[in-house]
N, CA, C and O atoms as a Tripos MOL2 file, in Angstrom:
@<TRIPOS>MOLECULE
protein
  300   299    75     0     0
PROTEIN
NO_CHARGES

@<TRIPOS>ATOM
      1 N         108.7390  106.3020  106.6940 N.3       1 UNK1
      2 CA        107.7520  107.0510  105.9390 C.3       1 UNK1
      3 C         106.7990  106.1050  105.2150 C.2       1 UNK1
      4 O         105.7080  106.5520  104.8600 O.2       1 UNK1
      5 N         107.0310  105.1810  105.0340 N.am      2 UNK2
      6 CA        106.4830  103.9750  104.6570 C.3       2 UNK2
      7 C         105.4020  103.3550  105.1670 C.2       2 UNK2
      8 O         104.4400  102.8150  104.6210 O.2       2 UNK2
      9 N         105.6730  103.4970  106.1820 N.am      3 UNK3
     10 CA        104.6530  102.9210  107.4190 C.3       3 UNK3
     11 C         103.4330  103.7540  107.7770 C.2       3 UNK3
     12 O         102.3270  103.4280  108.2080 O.2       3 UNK3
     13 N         104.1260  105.2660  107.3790 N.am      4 UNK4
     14 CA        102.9280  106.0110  107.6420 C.3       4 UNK4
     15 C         102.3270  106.3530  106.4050 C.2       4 UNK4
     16 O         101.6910  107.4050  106.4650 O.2       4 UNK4
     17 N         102.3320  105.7970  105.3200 N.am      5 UNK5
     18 CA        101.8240  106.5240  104.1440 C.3       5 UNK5
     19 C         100.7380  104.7020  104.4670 C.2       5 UNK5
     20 O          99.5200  104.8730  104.4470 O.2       5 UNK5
     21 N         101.0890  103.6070  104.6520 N.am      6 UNK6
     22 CA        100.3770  102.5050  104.4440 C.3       6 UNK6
     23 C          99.4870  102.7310  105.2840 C.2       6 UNK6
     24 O          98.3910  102.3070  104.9180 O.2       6 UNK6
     25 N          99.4970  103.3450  106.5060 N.am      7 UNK7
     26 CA         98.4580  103.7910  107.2230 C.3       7 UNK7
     27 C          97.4560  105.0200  107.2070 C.2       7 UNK7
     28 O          96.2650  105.0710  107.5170 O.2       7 UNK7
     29 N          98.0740  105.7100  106.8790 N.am      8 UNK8
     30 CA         97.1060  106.8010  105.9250 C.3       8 UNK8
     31 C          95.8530  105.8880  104.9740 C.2       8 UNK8
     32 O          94.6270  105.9290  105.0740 O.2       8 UNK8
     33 N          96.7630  105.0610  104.0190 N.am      9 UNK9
     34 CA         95.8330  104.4200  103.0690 C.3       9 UNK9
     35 C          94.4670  103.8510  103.7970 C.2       9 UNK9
     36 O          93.3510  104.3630  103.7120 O.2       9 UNK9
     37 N          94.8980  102.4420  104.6730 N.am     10 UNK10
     38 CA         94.7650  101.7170  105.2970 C.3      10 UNK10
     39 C          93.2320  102.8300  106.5340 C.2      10 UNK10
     40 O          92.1190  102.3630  106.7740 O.2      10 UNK10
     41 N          93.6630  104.0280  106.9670 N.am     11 UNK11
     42 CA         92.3970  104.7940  108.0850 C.3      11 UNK11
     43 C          91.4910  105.1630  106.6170 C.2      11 UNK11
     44 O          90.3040  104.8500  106.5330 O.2      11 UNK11
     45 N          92.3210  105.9570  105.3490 N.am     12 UNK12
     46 CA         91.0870  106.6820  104.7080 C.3      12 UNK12
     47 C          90.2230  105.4360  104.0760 C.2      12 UNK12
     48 O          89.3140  105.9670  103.4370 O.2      12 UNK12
     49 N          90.1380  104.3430  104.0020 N.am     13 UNK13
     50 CA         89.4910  102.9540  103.6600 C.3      13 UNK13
     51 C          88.7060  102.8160  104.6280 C.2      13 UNK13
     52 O          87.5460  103.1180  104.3480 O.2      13 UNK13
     53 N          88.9790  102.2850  106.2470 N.am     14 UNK14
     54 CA         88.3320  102.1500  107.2400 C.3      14 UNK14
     55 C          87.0250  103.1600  106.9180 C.2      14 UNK14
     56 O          85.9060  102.8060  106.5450 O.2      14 UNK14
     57 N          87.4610  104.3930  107.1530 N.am     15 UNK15
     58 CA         86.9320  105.7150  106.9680 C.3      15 UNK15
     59 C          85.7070  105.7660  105.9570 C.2      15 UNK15
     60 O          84.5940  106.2350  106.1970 O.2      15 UNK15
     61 N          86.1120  105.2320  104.8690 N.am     16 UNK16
     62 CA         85.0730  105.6630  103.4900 C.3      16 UNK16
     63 C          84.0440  104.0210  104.0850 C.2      16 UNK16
     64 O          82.8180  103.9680  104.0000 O.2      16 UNK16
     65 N          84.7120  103.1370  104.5130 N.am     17 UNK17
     66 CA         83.2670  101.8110  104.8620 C.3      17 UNK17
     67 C          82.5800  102.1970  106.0960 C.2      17 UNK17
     68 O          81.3780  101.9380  106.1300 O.2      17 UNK17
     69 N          82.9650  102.6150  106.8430 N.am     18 UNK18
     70 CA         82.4380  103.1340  107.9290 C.3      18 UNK18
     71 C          81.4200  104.1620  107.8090 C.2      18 UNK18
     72 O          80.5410  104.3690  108.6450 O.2      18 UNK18
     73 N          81.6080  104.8730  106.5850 N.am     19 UNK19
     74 CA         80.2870  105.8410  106.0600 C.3      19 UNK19
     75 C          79.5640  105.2650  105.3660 C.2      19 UNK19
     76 O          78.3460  105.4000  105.4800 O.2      19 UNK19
     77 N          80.1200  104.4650  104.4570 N.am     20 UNK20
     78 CA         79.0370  104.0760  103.4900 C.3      20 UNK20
     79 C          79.0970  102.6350  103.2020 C.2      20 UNK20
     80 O          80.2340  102.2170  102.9840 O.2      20 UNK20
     81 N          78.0420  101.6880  103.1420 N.am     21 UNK21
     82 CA         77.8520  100.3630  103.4500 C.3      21 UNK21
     83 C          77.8410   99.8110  101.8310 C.2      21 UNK21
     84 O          77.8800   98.5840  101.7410 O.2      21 UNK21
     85 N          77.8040  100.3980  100.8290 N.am     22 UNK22
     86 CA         77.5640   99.9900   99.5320 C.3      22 UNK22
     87 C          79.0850   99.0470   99.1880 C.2      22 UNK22
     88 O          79.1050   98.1000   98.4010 O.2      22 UNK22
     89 N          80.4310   99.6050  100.0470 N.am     23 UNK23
     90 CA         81.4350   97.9950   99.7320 C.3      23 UNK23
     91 C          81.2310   96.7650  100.7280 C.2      23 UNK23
     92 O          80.8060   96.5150  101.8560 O.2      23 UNK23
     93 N          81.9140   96.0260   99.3760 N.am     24 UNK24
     94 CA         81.6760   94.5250  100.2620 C.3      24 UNK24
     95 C          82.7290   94.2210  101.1840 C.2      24 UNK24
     96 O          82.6500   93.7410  102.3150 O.2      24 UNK24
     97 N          83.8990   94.6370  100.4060 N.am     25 UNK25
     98 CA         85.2920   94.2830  101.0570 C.3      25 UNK25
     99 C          86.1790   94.9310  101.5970 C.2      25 UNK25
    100 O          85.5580   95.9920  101.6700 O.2      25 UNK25
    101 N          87.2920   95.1850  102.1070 N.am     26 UNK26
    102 CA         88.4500   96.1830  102.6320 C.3      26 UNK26
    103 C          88.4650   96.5010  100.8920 C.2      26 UNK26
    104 O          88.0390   97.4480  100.2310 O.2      26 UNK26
    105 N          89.1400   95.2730  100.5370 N.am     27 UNK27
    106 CA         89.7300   95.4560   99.0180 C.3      27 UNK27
    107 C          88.6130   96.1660   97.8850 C.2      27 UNK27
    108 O          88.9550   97.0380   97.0850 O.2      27 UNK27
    109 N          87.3640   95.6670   97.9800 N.am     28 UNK28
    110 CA         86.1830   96.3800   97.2510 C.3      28 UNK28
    111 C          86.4780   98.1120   97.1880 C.2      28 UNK28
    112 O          86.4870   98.8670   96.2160 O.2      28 UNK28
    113 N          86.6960   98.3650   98.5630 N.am     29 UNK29
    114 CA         86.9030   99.6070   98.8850 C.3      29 UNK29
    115 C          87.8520  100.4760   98.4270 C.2      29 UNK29
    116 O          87.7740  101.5050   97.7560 O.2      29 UNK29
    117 N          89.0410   99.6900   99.0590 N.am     30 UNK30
    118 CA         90.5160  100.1380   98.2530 C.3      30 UNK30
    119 C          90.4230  100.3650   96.1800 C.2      30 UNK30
    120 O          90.9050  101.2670   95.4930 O.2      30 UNK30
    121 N          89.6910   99.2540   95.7970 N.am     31 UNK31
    122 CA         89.7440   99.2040   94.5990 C.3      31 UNK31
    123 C          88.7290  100.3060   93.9660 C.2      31 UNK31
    124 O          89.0960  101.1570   93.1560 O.2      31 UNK31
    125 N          87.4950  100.1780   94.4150 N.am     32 UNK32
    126 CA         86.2840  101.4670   93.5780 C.3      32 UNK32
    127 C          86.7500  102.7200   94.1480 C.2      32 UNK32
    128 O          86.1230  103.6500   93.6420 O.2      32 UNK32
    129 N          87.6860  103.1440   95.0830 N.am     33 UNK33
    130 CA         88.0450  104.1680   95.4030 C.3      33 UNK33
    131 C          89.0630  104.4860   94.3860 C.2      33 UNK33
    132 O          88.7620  105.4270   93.6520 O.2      33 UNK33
    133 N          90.1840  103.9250   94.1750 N.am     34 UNK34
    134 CA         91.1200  104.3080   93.3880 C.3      34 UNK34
    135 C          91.1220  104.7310   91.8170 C.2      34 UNK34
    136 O          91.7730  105.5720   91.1970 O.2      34 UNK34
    137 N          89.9140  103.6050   91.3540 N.am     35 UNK35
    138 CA         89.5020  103.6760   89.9520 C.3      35 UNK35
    139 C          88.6230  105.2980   90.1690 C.2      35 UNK35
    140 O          88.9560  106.3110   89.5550 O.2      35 UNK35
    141 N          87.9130  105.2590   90.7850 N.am     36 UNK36
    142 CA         86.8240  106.8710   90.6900 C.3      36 UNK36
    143 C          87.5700  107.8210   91.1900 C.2      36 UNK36
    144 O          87.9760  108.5540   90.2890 O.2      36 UNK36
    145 N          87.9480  108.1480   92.2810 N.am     37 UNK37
    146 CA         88.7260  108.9130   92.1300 C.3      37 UNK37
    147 C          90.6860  109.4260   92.2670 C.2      37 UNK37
    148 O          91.2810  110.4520   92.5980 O.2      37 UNK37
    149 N          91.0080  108.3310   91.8960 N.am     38 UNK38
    150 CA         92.5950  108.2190   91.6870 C.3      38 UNK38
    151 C          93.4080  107.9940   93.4330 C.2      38 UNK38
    152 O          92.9110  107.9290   94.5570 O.2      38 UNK38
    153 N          94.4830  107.9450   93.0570 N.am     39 UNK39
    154 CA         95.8030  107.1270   93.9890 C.3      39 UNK39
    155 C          95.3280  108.5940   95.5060 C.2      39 UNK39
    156 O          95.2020  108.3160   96.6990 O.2      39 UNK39
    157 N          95.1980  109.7720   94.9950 N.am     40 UNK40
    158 CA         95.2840  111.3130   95.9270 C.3      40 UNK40
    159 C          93.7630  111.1600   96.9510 C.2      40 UNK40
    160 O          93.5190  111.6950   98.0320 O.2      40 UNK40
    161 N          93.2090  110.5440   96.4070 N.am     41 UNK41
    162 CA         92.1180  110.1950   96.9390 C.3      41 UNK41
    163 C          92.7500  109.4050   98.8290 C.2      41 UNK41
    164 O          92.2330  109.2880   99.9390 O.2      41 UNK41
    165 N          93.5440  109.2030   98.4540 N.am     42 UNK42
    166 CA         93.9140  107.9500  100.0900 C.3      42 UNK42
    167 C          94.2530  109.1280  100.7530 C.2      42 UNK42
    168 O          93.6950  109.3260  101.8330 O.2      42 UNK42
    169 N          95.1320  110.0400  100.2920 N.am     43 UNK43
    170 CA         95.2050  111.4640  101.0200 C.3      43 UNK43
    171 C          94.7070  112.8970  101.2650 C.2      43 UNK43
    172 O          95.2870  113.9660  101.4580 O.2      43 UNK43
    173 N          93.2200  112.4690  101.1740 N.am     44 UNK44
    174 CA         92.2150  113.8450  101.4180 C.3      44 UNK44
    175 C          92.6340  114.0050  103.5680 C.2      44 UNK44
    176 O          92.6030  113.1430  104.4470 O.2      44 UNK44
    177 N          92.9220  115.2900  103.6110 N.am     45 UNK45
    178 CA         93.1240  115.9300  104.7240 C.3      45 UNK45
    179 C          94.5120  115.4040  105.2360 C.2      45 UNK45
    180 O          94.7290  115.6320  106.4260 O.2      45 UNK45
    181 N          95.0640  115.0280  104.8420 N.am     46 UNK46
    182 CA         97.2370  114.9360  105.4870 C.3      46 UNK46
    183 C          97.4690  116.3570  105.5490 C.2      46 UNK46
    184 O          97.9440  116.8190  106.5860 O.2      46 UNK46
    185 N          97.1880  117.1370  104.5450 N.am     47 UNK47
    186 CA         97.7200  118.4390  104.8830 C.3      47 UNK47
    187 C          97.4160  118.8440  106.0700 C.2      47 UNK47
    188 O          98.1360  118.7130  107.0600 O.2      47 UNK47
    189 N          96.1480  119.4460  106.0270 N.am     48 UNK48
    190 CA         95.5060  120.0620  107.7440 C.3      48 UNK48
    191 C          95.9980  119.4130  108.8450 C.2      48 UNK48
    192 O          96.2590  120.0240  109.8820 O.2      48 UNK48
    193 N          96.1660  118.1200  108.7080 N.am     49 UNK49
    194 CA         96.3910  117.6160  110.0480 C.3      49 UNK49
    195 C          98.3980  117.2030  110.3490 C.2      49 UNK49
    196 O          99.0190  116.7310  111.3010 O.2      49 UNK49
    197 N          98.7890  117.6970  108.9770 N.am     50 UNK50
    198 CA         99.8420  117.5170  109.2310 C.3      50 UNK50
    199 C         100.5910  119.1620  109.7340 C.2      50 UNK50
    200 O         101.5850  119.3830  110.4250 O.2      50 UNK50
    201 N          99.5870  120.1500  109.0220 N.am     51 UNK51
    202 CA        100.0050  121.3530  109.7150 C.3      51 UNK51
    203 C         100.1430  121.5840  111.3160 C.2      51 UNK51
    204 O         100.9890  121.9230  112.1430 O.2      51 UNK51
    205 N          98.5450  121.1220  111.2240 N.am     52 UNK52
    206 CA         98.3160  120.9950  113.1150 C.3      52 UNK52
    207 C          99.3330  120.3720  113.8770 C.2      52 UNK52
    208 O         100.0170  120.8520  114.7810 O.2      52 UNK52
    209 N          99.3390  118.8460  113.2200 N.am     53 UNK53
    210 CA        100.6000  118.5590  114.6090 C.3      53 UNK53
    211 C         101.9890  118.8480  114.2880 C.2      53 UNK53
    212 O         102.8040  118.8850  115.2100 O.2      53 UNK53
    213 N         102.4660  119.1220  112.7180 N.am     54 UNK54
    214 CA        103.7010  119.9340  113.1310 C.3      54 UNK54
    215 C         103.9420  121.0240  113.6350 C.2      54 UNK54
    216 O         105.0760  121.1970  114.0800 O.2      54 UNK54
    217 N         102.7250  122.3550  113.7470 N.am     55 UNK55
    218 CA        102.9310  123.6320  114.7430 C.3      55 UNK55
    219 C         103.1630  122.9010  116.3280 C.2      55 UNK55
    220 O         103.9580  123.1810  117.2250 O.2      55 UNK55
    221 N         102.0660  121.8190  116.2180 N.am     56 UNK56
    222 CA        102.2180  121.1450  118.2070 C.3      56 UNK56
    223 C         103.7490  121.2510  118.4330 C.2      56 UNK56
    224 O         104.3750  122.0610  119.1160 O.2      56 UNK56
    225 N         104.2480  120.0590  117.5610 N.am     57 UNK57
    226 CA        105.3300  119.7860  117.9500 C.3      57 UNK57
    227 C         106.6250  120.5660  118.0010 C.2      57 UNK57
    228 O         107.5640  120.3510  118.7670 O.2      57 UNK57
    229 N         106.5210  121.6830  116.8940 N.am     58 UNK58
    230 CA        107.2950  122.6340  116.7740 C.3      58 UNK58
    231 C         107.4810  123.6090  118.0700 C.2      58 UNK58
    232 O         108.5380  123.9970  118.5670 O.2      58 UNK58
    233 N         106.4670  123.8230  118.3730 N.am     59 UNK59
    234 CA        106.0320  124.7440  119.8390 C.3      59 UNK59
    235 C         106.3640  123.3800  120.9480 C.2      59 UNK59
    236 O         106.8140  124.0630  121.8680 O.2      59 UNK59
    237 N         106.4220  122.3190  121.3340 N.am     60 UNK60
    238 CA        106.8140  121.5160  122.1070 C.3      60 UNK60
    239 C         108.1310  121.3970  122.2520 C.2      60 UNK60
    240 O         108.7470  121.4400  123.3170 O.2      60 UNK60
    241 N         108.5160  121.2640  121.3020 N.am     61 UNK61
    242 CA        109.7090  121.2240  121.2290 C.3      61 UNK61
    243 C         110.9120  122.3190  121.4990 C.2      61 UNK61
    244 O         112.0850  122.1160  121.8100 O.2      61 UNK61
    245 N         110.2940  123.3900  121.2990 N.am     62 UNK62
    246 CA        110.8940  124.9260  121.7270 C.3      62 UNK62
    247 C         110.9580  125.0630  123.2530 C.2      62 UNK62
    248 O         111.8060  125.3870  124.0840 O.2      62 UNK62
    249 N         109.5540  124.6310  123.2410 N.am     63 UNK63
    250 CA        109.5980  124.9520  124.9500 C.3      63 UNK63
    251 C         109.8520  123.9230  125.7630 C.2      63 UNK63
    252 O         109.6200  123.9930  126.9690 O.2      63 UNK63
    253 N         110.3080  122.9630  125.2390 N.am     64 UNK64
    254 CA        111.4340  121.7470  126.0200 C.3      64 UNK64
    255 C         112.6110  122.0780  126.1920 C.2      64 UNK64
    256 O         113.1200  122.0010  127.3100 O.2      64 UNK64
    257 N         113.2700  122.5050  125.1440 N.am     65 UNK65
    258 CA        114.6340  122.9100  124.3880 C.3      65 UNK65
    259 C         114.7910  124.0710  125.9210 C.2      65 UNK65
    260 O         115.6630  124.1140  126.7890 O.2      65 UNK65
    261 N         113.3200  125.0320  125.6880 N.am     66 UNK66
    262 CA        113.9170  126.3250  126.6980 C.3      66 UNK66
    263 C         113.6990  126.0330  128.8330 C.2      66 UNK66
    264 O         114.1090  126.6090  129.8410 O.2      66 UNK66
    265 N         113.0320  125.1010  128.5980 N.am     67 UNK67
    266 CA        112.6110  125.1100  130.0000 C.3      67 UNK67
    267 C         114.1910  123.8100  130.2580 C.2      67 UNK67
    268 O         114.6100  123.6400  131.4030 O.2      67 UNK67
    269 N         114.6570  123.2740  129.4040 N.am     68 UNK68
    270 CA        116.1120  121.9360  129.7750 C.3      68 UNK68
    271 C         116.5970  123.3950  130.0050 C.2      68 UNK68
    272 O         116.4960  123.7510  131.1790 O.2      68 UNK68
    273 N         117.0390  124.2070  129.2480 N.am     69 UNK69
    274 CA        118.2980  125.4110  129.6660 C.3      69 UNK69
    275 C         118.2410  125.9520  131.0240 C.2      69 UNK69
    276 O         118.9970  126.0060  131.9940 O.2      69 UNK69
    277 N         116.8110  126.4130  130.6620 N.am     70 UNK70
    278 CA        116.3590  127.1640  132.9710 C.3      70 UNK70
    279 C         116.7050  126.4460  133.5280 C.2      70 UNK70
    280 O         117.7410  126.7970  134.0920 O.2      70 UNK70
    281 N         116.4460  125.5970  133.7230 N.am     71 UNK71
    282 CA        116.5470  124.0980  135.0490 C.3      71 UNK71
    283 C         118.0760  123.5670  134.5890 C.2      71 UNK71
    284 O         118.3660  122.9800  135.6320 O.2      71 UNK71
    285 N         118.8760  123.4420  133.9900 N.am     72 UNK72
    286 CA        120.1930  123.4630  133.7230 C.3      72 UNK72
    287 C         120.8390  124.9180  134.0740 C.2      72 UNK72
    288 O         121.9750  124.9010  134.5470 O.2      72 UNK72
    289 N         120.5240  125.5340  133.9770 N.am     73 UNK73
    290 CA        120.8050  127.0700  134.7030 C.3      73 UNK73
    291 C         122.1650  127.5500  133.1550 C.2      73 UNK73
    292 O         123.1690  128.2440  133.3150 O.2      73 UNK73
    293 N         121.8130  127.0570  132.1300 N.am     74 UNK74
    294 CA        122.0510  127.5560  131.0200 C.3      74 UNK74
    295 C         121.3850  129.1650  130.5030 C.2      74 UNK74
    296 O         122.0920  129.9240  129.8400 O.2      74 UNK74
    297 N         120.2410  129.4640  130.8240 N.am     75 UNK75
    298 CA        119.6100  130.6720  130.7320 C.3      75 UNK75
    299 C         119.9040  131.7320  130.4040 C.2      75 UNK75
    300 O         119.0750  132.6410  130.4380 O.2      75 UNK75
@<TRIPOS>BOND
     1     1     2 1
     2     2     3 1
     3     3     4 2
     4     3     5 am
     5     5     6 1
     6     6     7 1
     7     7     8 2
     8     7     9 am
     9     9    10 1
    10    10    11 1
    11    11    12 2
    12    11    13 am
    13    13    14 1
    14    14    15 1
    15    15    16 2
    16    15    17 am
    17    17    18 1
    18    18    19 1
    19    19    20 2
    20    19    21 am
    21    21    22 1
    22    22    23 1
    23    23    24 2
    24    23    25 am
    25    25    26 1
    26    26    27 1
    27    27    28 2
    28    27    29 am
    29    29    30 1
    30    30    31 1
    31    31    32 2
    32    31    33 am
    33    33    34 1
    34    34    35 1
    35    35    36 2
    36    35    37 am
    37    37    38 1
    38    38    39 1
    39    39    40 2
    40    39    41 am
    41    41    42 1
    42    42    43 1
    43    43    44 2
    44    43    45 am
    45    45    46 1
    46    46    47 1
    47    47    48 2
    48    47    49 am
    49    49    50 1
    50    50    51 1
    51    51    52 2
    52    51    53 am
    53    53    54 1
    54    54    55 1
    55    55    56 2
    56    55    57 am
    57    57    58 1
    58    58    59 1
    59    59    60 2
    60    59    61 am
    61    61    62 1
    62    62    63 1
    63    63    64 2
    64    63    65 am
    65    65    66 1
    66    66    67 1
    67    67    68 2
    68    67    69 am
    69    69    70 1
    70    70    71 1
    71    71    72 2
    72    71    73 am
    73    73    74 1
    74    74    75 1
    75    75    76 2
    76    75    77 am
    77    77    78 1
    78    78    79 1
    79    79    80 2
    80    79    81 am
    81    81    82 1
    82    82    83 1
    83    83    84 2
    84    83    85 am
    85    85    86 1
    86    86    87 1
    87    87    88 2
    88    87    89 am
    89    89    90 1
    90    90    91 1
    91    91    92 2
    92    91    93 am
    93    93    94 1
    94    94    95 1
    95    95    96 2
    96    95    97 am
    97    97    98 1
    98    98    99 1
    99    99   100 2
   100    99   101 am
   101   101   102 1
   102   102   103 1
   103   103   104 2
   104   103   105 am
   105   105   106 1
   106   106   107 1
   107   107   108 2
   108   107   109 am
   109   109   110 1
   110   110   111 1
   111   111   112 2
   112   111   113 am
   113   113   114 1
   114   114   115 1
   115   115   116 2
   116   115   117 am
   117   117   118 1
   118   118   119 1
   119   119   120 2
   120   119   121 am
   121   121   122 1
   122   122   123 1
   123   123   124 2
   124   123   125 am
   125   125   126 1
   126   126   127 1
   127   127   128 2
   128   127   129 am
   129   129   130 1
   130   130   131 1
   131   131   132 2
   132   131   133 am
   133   133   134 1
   134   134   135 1
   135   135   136 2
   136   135   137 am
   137   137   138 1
   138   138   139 1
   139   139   140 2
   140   139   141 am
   141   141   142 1
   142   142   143 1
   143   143   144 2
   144   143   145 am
   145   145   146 1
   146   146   147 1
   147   147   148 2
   148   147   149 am
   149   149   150 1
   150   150   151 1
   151   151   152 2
   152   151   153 am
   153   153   154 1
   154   154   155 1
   155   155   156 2
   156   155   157 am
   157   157   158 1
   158   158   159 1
   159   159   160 2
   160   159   161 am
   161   161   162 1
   162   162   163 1
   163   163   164 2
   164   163   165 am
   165   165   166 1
   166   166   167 1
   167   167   168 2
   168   167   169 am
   169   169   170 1
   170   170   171 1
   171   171   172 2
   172   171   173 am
   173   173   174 1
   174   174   175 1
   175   175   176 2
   176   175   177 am
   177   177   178 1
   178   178   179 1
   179   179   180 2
   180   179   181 am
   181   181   182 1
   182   182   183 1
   183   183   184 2
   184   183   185 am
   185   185   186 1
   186   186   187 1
   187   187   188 2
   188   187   189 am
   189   189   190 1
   190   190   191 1
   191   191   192 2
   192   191   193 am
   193   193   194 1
   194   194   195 1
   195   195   196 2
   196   195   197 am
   197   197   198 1
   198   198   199 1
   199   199   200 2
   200   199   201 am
   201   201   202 1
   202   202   203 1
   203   203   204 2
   204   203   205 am
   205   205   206 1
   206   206   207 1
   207   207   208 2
   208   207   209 am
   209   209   210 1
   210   210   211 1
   211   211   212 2
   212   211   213 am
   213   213   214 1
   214   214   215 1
   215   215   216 2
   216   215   217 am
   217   217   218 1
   218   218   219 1
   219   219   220 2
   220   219   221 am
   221   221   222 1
   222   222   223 1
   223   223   224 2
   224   223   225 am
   225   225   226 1
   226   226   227 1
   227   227   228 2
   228   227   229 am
   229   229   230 1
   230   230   231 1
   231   231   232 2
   232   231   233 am
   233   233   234 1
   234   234   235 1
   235   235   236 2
   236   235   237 am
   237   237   238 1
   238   238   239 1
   239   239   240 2
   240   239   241 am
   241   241   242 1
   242   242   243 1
   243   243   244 2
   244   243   245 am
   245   245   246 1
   246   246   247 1
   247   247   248 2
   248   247   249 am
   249   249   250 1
   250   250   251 1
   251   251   252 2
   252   251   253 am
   253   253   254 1
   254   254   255 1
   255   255   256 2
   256   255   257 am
   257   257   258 1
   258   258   259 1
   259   259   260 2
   260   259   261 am
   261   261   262 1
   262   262   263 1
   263   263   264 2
   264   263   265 am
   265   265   266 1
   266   266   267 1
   267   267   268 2
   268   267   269 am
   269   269   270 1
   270   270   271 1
   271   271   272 2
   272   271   273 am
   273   273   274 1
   274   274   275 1
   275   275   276 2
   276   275   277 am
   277   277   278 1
   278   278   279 1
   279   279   280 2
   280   279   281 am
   281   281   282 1
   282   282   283 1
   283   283   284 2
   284   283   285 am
   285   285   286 1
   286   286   287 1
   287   287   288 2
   288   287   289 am
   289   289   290 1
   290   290   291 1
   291   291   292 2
   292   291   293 am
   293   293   294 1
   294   294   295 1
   295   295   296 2
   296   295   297 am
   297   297   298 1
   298   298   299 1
   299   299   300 2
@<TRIPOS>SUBSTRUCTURE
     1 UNK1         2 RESIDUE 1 A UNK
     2 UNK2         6 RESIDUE 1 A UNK
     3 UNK3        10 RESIDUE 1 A UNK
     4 UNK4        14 RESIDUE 1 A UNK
     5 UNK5        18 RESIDUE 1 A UNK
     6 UNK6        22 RESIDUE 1 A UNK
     7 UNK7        26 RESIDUE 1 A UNK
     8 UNK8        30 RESIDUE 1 A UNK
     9 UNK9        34 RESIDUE 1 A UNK
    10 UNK10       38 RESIDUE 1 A UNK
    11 UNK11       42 RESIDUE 1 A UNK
    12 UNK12       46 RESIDUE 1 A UNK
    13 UNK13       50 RESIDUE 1 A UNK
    14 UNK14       54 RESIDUE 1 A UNK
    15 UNK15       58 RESIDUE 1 A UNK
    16 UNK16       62 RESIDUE 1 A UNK
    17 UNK17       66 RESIDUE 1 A UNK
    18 UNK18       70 RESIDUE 1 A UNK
    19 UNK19       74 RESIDUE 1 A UNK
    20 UNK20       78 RESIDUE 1 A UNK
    21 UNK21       82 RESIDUE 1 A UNK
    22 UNK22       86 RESIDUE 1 A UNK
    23 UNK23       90 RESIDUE 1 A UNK
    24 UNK24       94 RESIDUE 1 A UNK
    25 UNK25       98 RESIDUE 1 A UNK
    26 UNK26      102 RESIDUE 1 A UNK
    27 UNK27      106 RESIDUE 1 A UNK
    28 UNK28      110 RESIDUE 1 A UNK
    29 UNK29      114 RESIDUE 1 A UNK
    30 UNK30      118 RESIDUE 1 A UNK
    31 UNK31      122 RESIDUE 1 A UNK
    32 UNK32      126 RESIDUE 1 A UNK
    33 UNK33      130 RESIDUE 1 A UNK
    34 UNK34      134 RESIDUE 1 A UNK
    35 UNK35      138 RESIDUE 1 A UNK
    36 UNK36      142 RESIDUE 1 A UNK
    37 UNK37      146 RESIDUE 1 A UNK
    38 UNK38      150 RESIDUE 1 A UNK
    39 UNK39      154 RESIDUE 1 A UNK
    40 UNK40      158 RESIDUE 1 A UNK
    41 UNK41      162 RESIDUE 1 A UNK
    42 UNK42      166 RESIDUE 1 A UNK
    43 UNK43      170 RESIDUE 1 A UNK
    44 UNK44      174 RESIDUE 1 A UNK
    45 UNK45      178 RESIDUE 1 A UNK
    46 UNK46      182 RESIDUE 1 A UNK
    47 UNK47      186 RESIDUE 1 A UNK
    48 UNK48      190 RESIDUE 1 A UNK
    49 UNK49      194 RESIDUE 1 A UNK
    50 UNK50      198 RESIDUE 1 A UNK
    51 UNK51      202 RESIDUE 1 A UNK
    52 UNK52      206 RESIDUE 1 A UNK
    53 UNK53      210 RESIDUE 1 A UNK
    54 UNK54      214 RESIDUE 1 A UNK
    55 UNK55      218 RESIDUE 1 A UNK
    56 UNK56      222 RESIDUE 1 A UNK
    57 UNK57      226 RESIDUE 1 A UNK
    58 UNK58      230 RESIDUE 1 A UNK
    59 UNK59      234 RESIDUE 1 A UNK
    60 UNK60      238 RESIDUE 1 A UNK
    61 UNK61      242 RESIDUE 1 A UNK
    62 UNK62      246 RESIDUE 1 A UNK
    63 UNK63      250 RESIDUE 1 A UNK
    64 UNK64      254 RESIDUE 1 A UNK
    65 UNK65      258 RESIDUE 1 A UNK
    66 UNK66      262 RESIDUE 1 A UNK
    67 UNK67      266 RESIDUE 1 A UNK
    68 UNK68      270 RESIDUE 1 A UNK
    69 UNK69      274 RESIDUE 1 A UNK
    70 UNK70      278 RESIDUE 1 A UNK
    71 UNK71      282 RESIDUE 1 A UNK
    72 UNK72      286 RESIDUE 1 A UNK
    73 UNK73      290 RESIDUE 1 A UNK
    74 UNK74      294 RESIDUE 1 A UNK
    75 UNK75      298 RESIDUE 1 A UNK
């Protein structure tokens, strides 16, 4: 979970220089972001996209679970 929260940080940074050219640095970035608008700021949109791919996977996973039983002749 670690790994993915440092990468979260790590895209919404990419993300905010890639729009706007006014930082100098990765770190410039990381830093005037955090001071203006706080630590929640690195996680604008995890929700939405964490809804989306947990319905994917939820529904993938069902219909793995049911199509191993058919073809196992579990059914």
């Amino acid at each position: 979970m670690l790994g993915l929260d440092a990468m979260l940080v790590l895209f919404q940074v990419k993300s905010r220089m890639m729009g706007d050219s006014t930082y100098k640095s990765t770190l410039d970035c990381f830093i005037k972001t955090l001071k203006s608008e706080g630590f929640l700021a690195f996680y604008k949109g995890f929700f939405p996209n964490f809804v989306r791919l947990g319905t994917w996977n939820v529904i993938m996973f069902l219909i793995f679970e049911q199509a191993k039983n058919y073809f196992r002749g579990d059914a």
